[in-house]
Phi, psi and omega in degrees: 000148196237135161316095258204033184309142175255175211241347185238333183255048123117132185334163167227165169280168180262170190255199177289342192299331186234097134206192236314166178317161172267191185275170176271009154283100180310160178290127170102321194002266174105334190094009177277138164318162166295080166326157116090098133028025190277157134010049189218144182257128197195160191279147159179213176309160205273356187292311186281003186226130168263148175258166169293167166308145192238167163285185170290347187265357187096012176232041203001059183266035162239028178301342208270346180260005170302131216288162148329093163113010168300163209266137202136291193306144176280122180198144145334122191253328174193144148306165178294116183091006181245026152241039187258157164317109188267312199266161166072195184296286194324316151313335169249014132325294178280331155327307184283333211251000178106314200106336201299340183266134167233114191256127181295135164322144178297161178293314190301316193264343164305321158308296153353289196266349169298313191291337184276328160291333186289339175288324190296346188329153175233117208249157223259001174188174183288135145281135189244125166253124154242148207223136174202146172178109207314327208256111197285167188066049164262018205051052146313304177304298185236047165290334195267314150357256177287005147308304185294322177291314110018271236274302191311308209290330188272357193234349150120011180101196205048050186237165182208154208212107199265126145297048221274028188292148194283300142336213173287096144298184184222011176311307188308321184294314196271003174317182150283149179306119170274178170271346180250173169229037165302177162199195217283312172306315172300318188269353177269340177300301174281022195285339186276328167321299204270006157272345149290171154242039166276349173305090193242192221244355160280307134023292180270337183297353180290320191268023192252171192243081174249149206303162169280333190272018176053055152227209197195158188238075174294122201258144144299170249235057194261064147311148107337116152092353191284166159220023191272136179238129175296090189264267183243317169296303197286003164280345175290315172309313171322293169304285152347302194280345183293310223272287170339301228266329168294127132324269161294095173264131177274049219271094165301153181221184176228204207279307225229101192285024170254340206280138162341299188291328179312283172020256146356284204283311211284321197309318167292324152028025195304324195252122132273139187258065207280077184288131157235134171261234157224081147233125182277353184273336176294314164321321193283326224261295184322301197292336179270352147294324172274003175268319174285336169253357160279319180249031134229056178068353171277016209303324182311317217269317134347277217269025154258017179296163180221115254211092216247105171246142194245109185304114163250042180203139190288323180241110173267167142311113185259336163300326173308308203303326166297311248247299180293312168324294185296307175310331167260346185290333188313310207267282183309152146324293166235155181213133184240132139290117234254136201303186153278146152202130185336324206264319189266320174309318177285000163091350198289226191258158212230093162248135153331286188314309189286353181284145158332119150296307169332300199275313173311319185312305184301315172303304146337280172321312195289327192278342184288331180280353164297296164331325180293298181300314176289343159323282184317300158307323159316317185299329185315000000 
């Protein structure tokens, strides 16, 4: 059960779910080495090396406003006694031996556990991650899914992962299974309690779904026959009354950027989250969306964006995947790549624990350069 202190109506206790980052041996870990396309910097394709933040023209003058510890940045990676080696042979190296061997971390993994501290970052009010992209089949779901799980597992809950599709979403469905079907409609019938403060938070937890990885779930409104539509009020009410009980909120969306709640959601904004798969027309589709908020006043909310591709081939096109990367790198702040994995490919329900180390590793990254970007905004 994940925990759910409010922030303005008063502490709540915490559950098992929160407290302090985990150790770095990840759930599956095993001591394996670094697979896989994650993010790190070293050489190789331009897709596989991450940068400071650039301005939109490519001529990174906005690296210097980027928060302490932005992905990039020269910074200390470990201290003295904070580099011996967790993963792989050299970690079980050090293991068998006691420690009296102390074999230093790999660059990677050092990279690593610096992005796992930048997730603890801490923000002066809740924060809104919106993950959009015009073109259905981009990974949206579970690009918001596992961000948020990601976002939960590493900062300890109060993170929350909203379905905010104007239509049918399917968050819920790859979610983990709840005891209930409440959804987002069940909980706008009772929004004003909780815009009140009679409103707590147990309470709320009757419409919430939660996760293993310590977040909640809002599932949208998948009735047979519903025709209730979210429109521009109840989503603000909606958003507000979240916004007591949350850190992070993760607002997944749908195809259409006329629709009230899209709207909405973009309006609220700190983070935009852009999922692509290496498709150029899913790509194409990302990129005529941050081209459309940019030239109707959002150019902030564009070029602090995190620009997220997702392998759904075990073997990508890697001239697309470059090709793509770089196109995107021109608008966004960053762009992460995120490996193939069996578990997400397959449609099915999404648990943490069960994805690849690669792709958590990989996942690590993106949220940290997410943190980053919400760093950047706090500052606004």
């Amino acid at each position: 059960m994940t925990a759910h202190p409010g922030q303005q109506s008063g502490p709540a206790a915490p559950t098992a779910g929160t407290f302090a980052a985990p150790t770095p041996q990840e759930p599956g870990n095993g001591g394996s080495p670094v697979p896989g396309p994650v993010v790190l910097p070293s050489a190789g394709p331009a897709w596989q090396v991450p940068r400071q933040p650039t301005s939109p023209t490519g001529d990174g003058a906005t690296a210097a406003t980027a928060p302490p510890g932005a992905v990039g940045a020269e910074e200390p990676v470990g201290g003295p006694g904070q580099k011996a080696a967790e993963w792989g042979w050299r970690g079980r190296a050090n293991r068998l031996t006691g420690r009296t061997l102390t074999l230093t971390a790999t660059r990677e993994e050092l990279v690593h556990r610096a992005a796992r501290r930048r997730l603890l970052r801490s923000f002066s009010r809740t924060m809104s991650v919106v993950v959009a992209n015009p073109k259905g089949g981009a990974a949206k779901t579970p690009t918001s899914l596992i961000a948020a799980a990601t976002l939960g597992f590493y900062r300890g809950g109060y993170t929350l992962a909203w379905d905010n599709n104007e239509t049918r979403g399917t968050l819920g469905m790859r979610a983990e299974a709840s005891t209930h079907q409440q959804t987002v409609v069940d909980l706008l019938h009772q929004i004003d309690d909780f815009l009140a403060t009679t409103g707590s938070v147990g309470q709320l937890s009757a419409y919430l779904r939660p996760q293993s990885a310590r977040f909640d779930v809002l599932a949208s409104d998948d009735a047979a026959g519903s025709m209730e539509i979210i429109d521009d009020e109840a989503f603000r009410k909606l958003w507000t009354a979240l916004c007591r009980f949350y850190r992070l909120i993760v607002i997944d969306t749908g195809n259409n950027i006329r629709a009230a709640n899209w709207q909405s959601a973009t309006a609220v904004a700190d983070c935009l989250v852009v999922p692509t798969t290496v498709q150029r027309d899913v790509a194409d589709s990302g990129l005529w969306m941050l081209d459309h908020l940019i030239r109707t006043g959002r150019a902030d909310l564009a070029q602090n964006a995190v620009a997220i591709v997702s392998c759904a081939d075990p073997k990508p096109d890697t001239a697309l995947l470059d090709d793509i990367v770089e196109r995107y790198r021109q608008v966004v702040r960053d762009v992460v790549v995120i490996p193939y994995d069996r578990l997400i490919r397959s449609g099915g329900r999404i648990e943490y624990d069960r994805l690849a180390v690669p792709t958590r590793r990989a996942w690590l990254m993106a949220c940290s350069s997410i943190i980053d970007s919400l760093g950047i905004r706090d500052q606004d």
